[in-house]
C-alpha positions in Angstrom: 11.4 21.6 17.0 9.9 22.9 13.7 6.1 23.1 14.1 6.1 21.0 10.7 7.9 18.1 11.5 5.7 18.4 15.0 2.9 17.9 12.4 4.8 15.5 10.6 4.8 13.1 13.5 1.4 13.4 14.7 0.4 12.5 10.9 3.0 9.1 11.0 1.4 7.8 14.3 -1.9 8.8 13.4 -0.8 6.5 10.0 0.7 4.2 11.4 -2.1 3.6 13.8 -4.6 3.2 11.0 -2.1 0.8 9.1 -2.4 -1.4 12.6 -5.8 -1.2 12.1 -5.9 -2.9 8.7 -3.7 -5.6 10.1 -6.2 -5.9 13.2 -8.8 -6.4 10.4 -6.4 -9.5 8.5 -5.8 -11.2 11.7 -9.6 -11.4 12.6 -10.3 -12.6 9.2 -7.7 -15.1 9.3 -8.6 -15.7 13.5 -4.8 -15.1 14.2 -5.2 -14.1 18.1 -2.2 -13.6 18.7 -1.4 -11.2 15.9 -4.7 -9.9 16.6 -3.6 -8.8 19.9 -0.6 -7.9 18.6 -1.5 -5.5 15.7 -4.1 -4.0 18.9 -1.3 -3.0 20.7 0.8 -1.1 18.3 -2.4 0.5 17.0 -3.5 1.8 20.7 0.7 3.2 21.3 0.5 5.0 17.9 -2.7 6.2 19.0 -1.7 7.4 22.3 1.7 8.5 20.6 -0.7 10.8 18.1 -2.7 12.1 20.8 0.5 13.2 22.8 2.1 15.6 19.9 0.8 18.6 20.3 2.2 22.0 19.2 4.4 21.9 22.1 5.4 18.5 22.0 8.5 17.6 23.4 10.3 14.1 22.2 11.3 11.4 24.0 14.3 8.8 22.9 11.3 6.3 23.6 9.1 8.2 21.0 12.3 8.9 18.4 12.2 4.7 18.8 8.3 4.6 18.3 8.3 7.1 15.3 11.3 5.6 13.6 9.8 2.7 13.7 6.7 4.2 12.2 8.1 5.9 9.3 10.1 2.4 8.7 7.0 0.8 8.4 5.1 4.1 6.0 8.2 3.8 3.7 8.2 -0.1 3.4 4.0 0.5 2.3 5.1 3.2 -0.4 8.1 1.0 -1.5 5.4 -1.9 -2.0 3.1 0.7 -3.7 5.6 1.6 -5.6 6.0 -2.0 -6.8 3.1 -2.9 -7.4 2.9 0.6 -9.4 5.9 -0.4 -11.1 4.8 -4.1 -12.5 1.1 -2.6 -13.5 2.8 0.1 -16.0 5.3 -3.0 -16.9 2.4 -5.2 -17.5 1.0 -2.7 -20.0 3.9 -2.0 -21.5 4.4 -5.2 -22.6 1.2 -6.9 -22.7 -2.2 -4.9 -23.1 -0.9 -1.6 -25.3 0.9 -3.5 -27.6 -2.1 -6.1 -28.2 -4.3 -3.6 -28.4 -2.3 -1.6 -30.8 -2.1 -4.4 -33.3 -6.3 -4.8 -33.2 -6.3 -1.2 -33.6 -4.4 -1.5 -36.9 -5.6 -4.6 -38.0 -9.0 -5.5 -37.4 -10.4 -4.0 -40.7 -12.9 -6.4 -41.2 -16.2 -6.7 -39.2 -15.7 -9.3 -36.3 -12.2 -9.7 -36.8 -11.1 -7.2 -33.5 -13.3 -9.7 -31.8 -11.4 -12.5 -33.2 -8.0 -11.3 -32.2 -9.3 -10.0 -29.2 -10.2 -13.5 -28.1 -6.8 -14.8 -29.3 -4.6 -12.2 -28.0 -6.3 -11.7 -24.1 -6.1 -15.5 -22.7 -4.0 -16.5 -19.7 -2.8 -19.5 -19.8 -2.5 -21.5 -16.3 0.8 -22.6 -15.2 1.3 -26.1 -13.9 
């Protein structure tokens, strides 16, 4: 195996283990036990996993199971990054640019960006 994707996998458990570790954090916040101890097991396997791929690491079906999981769960977090990525540059797009492109080429008169300002930047609550 290619020392790279040897490298490759250390990095996804070693990921993956500190992604555990942020759902270790939610479930004590939220006093979830069960998904505490949960989230503590899959962090300690993708620890141990890490700390077993070394340069002459040699895989396991059991690992190729662990790792694919692993990268499953790395892709779905870039795909909601991407997301959220996605919305944010939608958001202003549509919303903030254009709103502030009309105070830019309208608000001649003193006070009147602060005028359109507040007229143009409210949210209004949904029922």
């Amino acid at each position: 195996m290619d020392k790279k994707y040897i490298t490759l996998f250390k990095d996804l458990a070693q990921a993956t283990a500190v992604s555990a570790e942020a759902v270790m954090d939610y479930d004590r916040e939220k006093g979830d036990e069960k998904g505490l101890e949960t989230a503590t097991t899959m962090r300690d396997d993708f620890q141990e996993l890490a700390g077993r791929i070394t340069d002459d690491y040699e895989m396991t079906q059991p690992d190729a199971a662990r790792l694919l999981v692993a990268a499953m769960i790395q892709l779905n977090q870039i795909q909601d990054r991407i997301n959220n990525l996605k919305n944010a540059m939608a958001g202003y797009q549509s919303d903030v640019v254009p709103k502030l492109q009309d105070i830019v080429d309208n608000a001649k008169e003193e006070g009147a960006a602060a005028q359109m300002a507040n007229e143009k930047f409210v949210i209004k609550e949904e029922n």
